[in-house]
N, C-alpha and C positions, 0 to 999 in steps of 0.2 A: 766652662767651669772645669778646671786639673783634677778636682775630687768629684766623690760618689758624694760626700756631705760634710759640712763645715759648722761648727756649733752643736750644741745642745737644746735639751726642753727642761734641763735642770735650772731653776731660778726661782729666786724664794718671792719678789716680790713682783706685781704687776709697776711700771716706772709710768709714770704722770709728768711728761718734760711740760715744764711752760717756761716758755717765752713772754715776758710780759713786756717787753720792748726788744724794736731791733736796732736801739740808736746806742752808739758806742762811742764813748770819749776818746777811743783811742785808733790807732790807725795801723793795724800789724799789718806786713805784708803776707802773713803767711794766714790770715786769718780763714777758719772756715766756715762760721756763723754768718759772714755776709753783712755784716752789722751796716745797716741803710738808714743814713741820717737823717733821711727825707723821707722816712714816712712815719706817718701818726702816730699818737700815742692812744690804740683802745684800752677804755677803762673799762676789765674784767666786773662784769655782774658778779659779787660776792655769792649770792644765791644758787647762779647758774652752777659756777665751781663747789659749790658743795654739792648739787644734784650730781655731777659727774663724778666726785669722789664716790660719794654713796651706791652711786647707780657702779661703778666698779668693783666696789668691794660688794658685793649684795648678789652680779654674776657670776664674776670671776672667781670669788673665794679664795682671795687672793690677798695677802696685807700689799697699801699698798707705799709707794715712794714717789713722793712730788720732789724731782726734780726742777729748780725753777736757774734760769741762767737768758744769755742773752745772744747778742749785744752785750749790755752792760743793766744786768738787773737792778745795781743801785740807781740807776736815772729814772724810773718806775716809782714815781713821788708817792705810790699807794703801799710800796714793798709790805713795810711792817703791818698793813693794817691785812694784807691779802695774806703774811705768812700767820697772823694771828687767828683770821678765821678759818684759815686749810685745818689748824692746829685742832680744832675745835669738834672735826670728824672723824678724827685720828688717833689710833688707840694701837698703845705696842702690840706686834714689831712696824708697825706703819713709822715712818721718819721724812725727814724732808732736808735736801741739800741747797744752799744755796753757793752758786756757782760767782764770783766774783774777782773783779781785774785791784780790788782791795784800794783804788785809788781814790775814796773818800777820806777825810783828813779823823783824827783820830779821836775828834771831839765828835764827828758825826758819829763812826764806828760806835761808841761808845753809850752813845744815846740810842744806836739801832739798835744795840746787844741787850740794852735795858729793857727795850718794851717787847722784844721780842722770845729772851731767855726764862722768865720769869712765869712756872706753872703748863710749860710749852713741853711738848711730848721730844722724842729725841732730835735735836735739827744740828747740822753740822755747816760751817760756814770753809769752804774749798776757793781756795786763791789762787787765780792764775798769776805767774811770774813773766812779766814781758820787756827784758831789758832793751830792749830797742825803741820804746817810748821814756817818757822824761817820767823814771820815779828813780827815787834812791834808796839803793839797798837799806841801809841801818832803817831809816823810815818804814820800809816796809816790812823788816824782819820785827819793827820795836810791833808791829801793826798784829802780825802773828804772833809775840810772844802774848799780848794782851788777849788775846782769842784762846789760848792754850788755855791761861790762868784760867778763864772762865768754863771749859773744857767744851767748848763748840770749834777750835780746829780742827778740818777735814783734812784735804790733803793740799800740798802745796804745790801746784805745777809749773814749773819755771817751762817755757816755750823755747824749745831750742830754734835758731837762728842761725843763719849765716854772716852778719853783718856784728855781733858780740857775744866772745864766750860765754853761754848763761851757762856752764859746767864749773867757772871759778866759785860764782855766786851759789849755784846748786849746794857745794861742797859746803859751804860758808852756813846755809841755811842746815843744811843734817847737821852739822855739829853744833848748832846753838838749839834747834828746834825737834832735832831727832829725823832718823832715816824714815820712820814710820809716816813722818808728816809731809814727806819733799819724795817728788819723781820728775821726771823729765820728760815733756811732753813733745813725739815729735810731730808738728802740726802740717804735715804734708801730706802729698799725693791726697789730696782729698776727695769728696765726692761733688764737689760745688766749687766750679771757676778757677780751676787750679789747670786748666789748658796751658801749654808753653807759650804758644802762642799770644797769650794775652797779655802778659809781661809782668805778672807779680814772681816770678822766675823761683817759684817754689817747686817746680813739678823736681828736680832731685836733691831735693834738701834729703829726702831718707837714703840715699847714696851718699851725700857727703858724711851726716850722724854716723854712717856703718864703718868708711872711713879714718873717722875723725877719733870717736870716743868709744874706751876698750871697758872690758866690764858691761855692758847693757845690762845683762840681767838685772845687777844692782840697784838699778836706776830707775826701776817702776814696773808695773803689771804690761805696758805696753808692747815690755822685750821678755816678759816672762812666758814659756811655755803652758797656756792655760788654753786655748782653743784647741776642741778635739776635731778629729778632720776620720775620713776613709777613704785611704784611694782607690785607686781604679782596682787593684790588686786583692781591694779586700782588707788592707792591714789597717790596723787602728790605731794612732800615733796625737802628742800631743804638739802644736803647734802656736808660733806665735803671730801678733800680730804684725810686730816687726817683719816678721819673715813673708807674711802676703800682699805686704806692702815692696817691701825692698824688691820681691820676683815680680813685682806687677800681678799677683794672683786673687787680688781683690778682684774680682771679675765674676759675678755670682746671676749675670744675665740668665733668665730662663729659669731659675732655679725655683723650687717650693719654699719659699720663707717664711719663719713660722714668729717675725719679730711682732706680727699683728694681734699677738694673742698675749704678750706681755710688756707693751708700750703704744703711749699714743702720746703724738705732739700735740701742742695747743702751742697757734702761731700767734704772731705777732697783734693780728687781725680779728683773735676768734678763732679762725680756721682750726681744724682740727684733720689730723693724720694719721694712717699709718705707719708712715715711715719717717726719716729722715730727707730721704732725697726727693719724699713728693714736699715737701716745702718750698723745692725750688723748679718745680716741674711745671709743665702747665697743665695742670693735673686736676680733677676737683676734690675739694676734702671730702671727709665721713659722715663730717657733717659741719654745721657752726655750732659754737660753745651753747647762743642764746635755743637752739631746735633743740630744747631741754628732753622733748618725747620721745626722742629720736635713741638715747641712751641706753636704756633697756635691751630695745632691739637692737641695737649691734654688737653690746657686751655679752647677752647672750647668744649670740651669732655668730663669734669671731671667727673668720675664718682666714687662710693663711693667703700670703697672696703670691702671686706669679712674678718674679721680679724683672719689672720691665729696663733697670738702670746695668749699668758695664762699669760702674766700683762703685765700691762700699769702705765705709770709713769707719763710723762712727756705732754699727750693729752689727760685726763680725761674732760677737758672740750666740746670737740665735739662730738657732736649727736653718741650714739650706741644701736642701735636698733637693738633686741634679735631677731634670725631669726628661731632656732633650726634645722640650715642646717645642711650636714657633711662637716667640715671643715678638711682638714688637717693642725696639727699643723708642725709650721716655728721654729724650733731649734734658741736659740739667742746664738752665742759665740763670742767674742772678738774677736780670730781669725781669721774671714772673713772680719773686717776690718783692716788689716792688707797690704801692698806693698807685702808681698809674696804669697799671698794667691787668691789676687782679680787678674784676667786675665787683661791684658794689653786692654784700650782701645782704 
């Protein structure tokens, strides 16, 4: 680890990622959700997911933020009835984002927004932009302006790529939809299956973006200066993410991580995490969604963990505090999230 410590314990809410499928319509190469169209679909216990809101807000003291994304969260035939009853525990500033590749047609859109927006506490609906599969811009800018009108547009993240400018399109979207609504996501160097080796030939897409497209700043929190850092020196400087990416310095093996105390996945399966990268580890969860008893005890318990992974993607903004323990490292492969490979729980 280059720093003494990367991140903060500033953050207002505890985040609740679910995953409620890992199957994906669509096929990016740079994807780093891993979306596995071969495995199941578990139907989330309505019940269960309220004990675990409650049982979080009740330790933690904490408002909190369901996250729910995927794969592709629209192919989850239960979406509206699951964001309806999250809704039902949840009291401002608690909210809920739903993460989406927006390529349901606009009659579905439209019937989603209906049952979903009406008496529902604050929910924002954030749209990935993926020109390297079959959607068409007007289509899915007409998709976001109807989202505004209702005022549940998040944010709009076009996927930068190698294979088609999404920087003409990006452009196209701030001026009809505003800069507030659109960034540029660069979906590389990730923490899952992004090896050269393997041949989705993403590992220096953040080399070409540095390259290619001038401005970063402009173009999202991704390349904005907001991660504090301390180096070895002692000095205390604000950094970004772009930049841990671009030096290879996502590298936070050994370190004190303090992400277990204001997020927890809920996988595909039930499982339940505290990280990102143990979703793809052969690793066991915290627990399963249905060991309802089990909730108590670890939100009042959280404790920070030892980071057994050598990058990090997707929770560079939580506190990591360089320990220079011996750690052993935690292998990341796709494989172990997989229905044939995870033991039945």
């Amino acid at each position: 680890m280059k720093y003494d410590s990367v991140g903060d314990l500033n953050h207002s809410h505890f985040t609740l990622e679910l995953r409620p499928t890992s199957k994906c319509n669509y096929n990016c190469y740079y994807c780093t959700d891993l979306h596995i169209n071969t495995n199941s679909i578990y139907s989330f216990n309505l019940d269960d997911i309220s004990k675990l809101i409650i049982s979080i807000k009740n330790n933690t003291k904490m408002p909190v933020h369901v996250y729910i994304c995927g794969g592709e969260p629209t192919l989850y035939n239960k979406l509206d009835e699951l964001i309806i009853h999250i809704s039902k525990h949840m009291t401002s500033p608690d909210y809920i984002t739903v993460q989406t590749n927006l390529s349901k047609p606009m009659i579905w859109l439209k019937r989603f927004c209906s049952k979903i927006k009406d008496g529902l506490i604050d929910i924002k609906i954030n749209c990935s932009y993926h020109n390297t599969q079959k959607v068409k811009l007007y289509q899915y800018v007409k998709k976001c302006v109807y989202l505004k009108k209702q005022k549940i547009l998040g944010v709009i993240s076009a996927a930068y790529n190698q294979q088609i400018d999404v920087k003409e399109h990006y452009d196209i979207m701030v001026r009809l939809l505003g800069e507030e609504h659109c960034e540029i996501v660069p979906l590389i160097n990730a923490s899952v299956d992004q090896d050269p080796n393997k041949g989705n030939d993403s590992d220096n897409d953040i080399d070409i973006i540095n390259a290619k497209l001038q401005d970063l700043e402009k173009m999202g929190h991704f390349f904005r200066p907001t991660i504090p850092c301390t180096t070895h020196s002692g000095e205390r400087k604000m950094i970004t993410r772009n930049h841990l990416w671009l030096t290879r310095e996502n590298n936070f093996h050994g370190s004190k991580c303090s992400v277990s105390k204001y997020k927890l996945y809920v996988d595909w399966d039930g499982r339940c995490f505290s990280c990102f990268n143990y979703q793809y580890a052969n690793a066991p969860p915290v627990f399963h969604i249905s060991m309802t008893s089990k909730f108590d005890d670890y939100f009042s318990n959280i404790k920070c963990i030892n980071c057994p992974f050598t990058t990090c993607f997707f929770d560079i903004e939580y506190e990591k505090v360089a320990q220079y323990i011996e750690v052993s490292v935690l292998p990341i492969d796709r494989k172990y999230n997989t229905d044939e490979l995870r033991p039945a729980y």
